[in-house]
C-alpha positions in Angstrom: 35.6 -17.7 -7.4 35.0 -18.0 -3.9 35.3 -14.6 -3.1 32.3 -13.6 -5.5 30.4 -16.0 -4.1 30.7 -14.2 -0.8 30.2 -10.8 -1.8 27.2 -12.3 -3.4 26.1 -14.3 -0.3 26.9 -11.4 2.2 24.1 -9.0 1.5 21.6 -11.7 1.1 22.3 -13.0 4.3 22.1 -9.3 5.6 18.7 -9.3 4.3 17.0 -12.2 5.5 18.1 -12.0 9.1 17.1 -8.1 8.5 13.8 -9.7 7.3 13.6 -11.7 10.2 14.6 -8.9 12.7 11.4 -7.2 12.0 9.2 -10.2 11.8 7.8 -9.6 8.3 5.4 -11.9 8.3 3.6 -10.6 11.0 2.6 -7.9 8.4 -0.4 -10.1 8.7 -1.9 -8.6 12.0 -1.9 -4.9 10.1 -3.0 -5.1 6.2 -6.4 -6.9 6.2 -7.4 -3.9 8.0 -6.2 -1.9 5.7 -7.1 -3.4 2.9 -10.8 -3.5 4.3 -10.8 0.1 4.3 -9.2 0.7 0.6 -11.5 -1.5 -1.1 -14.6 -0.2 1.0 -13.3 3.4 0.2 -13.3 2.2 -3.7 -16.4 0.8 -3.3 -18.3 3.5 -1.7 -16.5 6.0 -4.5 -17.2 3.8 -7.7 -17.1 0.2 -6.9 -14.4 -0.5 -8.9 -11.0 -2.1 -7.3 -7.9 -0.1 -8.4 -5.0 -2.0 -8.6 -2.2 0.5 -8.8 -3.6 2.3 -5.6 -4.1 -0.4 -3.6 -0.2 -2.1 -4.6 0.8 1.3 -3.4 -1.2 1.3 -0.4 0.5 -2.2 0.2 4.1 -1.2 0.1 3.3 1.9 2.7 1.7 -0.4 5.1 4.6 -3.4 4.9 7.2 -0.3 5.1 6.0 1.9 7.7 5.8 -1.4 9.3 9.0 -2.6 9.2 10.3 1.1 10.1 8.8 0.8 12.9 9.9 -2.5 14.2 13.2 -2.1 13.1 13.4 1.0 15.5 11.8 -0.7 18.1 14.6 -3.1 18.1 17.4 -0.9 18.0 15.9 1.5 20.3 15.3 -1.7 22.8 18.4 -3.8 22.4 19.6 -3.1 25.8 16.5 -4.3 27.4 15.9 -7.3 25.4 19.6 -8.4 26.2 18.5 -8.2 30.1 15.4 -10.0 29.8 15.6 -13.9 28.8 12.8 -14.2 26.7 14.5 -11.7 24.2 18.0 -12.0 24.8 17.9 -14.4 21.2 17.1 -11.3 19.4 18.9 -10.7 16.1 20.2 -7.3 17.6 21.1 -8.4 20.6 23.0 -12.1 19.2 24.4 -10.1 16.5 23.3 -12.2 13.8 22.0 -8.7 12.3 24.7 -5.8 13.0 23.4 -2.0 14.3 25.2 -0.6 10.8 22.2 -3.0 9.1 19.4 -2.3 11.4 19.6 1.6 11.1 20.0 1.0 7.5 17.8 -1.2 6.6 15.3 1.2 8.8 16.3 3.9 6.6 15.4 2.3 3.3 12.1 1.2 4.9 11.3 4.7 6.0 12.3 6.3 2.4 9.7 3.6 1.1 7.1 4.9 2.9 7.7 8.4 1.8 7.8 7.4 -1.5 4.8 5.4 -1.5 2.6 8.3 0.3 3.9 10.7 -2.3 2.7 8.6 -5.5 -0.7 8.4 -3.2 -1.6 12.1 -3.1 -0.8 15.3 -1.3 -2.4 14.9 1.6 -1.2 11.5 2.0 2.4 12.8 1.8 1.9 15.9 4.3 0.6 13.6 6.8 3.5 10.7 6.4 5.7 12.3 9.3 2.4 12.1 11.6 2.2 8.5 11.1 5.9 7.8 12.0 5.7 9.7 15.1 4.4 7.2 17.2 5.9 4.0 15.3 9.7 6.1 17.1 7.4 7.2 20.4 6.4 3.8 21.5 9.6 2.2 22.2 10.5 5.3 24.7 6.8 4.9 25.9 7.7 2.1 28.8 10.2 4.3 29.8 8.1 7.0 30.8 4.3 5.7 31.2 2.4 2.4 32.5 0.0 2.6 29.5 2.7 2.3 26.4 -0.1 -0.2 24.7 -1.8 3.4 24.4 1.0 4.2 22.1 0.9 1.0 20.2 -2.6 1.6 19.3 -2.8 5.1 18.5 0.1 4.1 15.6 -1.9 0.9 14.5 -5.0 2.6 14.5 -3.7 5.2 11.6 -3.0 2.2 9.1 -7.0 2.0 8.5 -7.1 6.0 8.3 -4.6 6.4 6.2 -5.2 3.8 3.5 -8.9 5.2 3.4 -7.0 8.9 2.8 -5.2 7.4 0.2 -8.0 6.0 -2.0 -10.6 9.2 -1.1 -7.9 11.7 -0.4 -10.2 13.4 1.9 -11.5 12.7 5.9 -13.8 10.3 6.8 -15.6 9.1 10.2 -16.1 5.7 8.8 -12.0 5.3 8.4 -11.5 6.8 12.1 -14.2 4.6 13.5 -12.2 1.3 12.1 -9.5 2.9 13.2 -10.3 3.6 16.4 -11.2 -0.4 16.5 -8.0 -1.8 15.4 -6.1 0.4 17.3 -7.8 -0.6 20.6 -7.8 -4.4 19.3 -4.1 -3.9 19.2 -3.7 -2.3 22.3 -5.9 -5.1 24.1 -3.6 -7.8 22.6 -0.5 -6.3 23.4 -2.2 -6.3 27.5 -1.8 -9.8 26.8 1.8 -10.2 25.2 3.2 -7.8 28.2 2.0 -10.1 30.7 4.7 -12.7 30.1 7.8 -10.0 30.7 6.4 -9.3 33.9 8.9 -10.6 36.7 11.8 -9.5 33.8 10.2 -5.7 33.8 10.1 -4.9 37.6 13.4 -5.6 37.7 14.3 -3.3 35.1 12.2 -0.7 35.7 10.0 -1.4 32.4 6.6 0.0 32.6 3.3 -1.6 31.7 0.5 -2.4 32.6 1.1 -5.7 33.3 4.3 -4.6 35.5 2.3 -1.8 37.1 -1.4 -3.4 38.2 -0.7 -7.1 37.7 -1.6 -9.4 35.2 -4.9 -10.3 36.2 -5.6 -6.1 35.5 -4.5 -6.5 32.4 -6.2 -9.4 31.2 -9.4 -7.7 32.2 -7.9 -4.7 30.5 -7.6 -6.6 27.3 -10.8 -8.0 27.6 -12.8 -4.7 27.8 -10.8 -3.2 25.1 -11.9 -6.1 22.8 -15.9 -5.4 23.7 -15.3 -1.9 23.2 -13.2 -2.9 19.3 -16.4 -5.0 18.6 -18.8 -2.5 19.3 -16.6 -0.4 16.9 -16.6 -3.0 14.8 -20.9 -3.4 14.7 -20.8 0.9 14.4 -18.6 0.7 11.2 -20.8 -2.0 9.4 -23.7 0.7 10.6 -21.1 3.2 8.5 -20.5 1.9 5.9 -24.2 -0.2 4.9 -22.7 -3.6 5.3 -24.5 -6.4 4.8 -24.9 -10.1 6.3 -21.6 -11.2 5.5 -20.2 -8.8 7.0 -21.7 -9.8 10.6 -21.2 -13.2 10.2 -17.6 -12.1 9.9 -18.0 -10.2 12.9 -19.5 -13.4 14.8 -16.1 -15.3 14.1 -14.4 -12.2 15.4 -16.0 -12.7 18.3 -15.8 -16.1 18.9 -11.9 -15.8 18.7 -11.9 -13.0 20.9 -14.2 -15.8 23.7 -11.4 -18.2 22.6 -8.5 -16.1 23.3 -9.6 -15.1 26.5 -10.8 -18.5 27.9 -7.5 -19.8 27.4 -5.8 -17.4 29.5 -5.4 -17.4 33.6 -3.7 -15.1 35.5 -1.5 -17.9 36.8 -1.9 -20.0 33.8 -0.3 -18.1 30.8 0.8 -21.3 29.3 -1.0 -20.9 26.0 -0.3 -17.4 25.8 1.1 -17.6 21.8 -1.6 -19.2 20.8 -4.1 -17.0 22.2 -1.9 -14.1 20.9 -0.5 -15.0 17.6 -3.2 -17.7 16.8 -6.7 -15.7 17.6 -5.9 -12.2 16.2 -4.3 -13.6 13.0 -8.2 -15.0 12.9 -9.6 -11.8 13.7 -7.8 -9.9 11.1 -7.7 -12.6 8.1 -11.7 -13.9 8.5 -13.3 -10.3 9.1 -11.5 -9.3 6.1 -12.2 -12.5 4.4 -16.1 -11.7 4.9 -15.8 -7.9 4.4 -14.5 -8.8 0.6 -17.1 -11.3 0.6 -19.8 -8.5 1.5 -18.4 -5.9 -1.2 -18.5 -8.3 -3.7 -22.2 -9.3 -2.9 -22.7 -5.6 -2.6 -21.4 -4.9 -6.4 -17.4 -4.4 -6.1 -15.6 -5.2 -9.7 -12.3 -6.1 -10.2 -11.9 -5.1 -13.6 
């Protein structure tokens, strides 16, 4: 009896430290953004909400996802075993085996390929464009000071490619959000590098942070987050938004005054909070008031 109970036990316990390997929940930080652009793309086509699309735009986004920080962990165990702040890593610990990382990787990456395919064509032809970077940006600190670059270019396709999957065809208004959330990203992850500094020189990790010093980066971060509100302001412009959608945009920007003004170049205390605190607000309440706007605007859910 016991022995059933294990091989029951085995694989669920392979699954939730898998699970907590990539940090599902932080699934949060991607999908409003990408669920702004789906319902905006079904408003603008006939302001109905269609629920099979956007489920199926879900599952691509929490997959491609989890792809991509499974192979950043795998690709990275040696360097987060050197450095103390991520020696607790499953990977690295072995609470979660390399047998179960590249598989569970796998199954995440078949997901995504499944999911663009039941999208549309073009969804599907450009799936291996969007996992390009997601595998790139690992390598990136190995061979430039600007891997947040990378980071961004792979978050900025979420947007794009949920808009694709709803329109099936290009639009300015997706590559403008885009653009914002990627350079959002990037400006936030200025900010998380700046705690592995002393732990990256002496690796030979490359950053910006490591490279210019963390009061560049800070200032770094802070431009980029003008420059993804201003993107921000151009895709209201876009897409005809109305006033909820700017007062969404005011708490935007207020969490963006409150992450910075927490943060010092020699005070990095409050660093999590500015990190995973403020953006989660950025993402959730401009999404919050986006939905509000589109439903204001005429968007059905029947």
């Amino acid at each position: 009896m016991s022995l059933t109970a294990d091989a029951f036990e085995a694989p669920s316990n392979k699954a939730r430290a898998f699970l907590r390997l990539v940090l599902i929940e932080h699934s949060i930080f991607a999908l409003p953004f990408a669920y702004i652009a789906t319902l905006t793309a079904m408003f603008l086509a006939d302001k109905r909400v269609h629920w099979g699309e956007l489920l199926i735009v879900t599952i691509a986004m929490v997959s491609l996802r989890t792809f991509a920080m499974a192979a950043n962990r795998i690709i990275d165990r040696e360097i987060d075993a050197r450095n103390p702040r991520t020696a607790g890593r499953e990977l690295v610990t072995g609470a979660v085996s390399l047998r179960t990382a590249y598989t569970g990787s796998a199954l995440a990456l078949l997901v995504f390929l499944g999911a663009a395919a039941l999208l549309n064509p073009l969804c599907l032809a450009l799936a291996p464009v969007a996992v390009v970077p997601m595998v790139v940006y690992p390598y990136g600190k190995r061979f430039t000071d600007f891997p947040h670059a990378i980071l961004g270019l792979a978050q900025a396709m979420g947007p794009v490619g949920a808009w694709l999957a709803v329109t099936g065809s290009w639009s300015w208004q997706a590559v403008v959000l885009g653009l914002a959330v990627g350079i959002w990203i990037g400006g936030f992850d200025l900010i998380f590098g700046c705690q592995d500094v002393l732990a990256d020189r002496a690796e030979g990790v490359r950053s910006v942070p490591a490279r210019f010093g963390v009061a560049a980066a800070l200032t770094g971060a802070r431009v980029c987050h003008a420059i993804t509100t201003a993107l921000f302001v151009w895709y209201g412009v876009l897409t005809h938004a109305g006033p909820a959608f700017y007062v969404g945009l005011v708490v935007v920007i207020v969490a963006f005054c409150y992450e910075h003004s927490i943060l010092k170049p020699d005070d990095l205390s409050r660093l999590n909070r500015a990190f995973f605190t403020a953006n989660g607000i950025v993402g959730i309440s401009l999404f919050g008031f986006a939905l509000l706007d589109l439903v204001l605007r005429g968007l059905h859910f029947s």
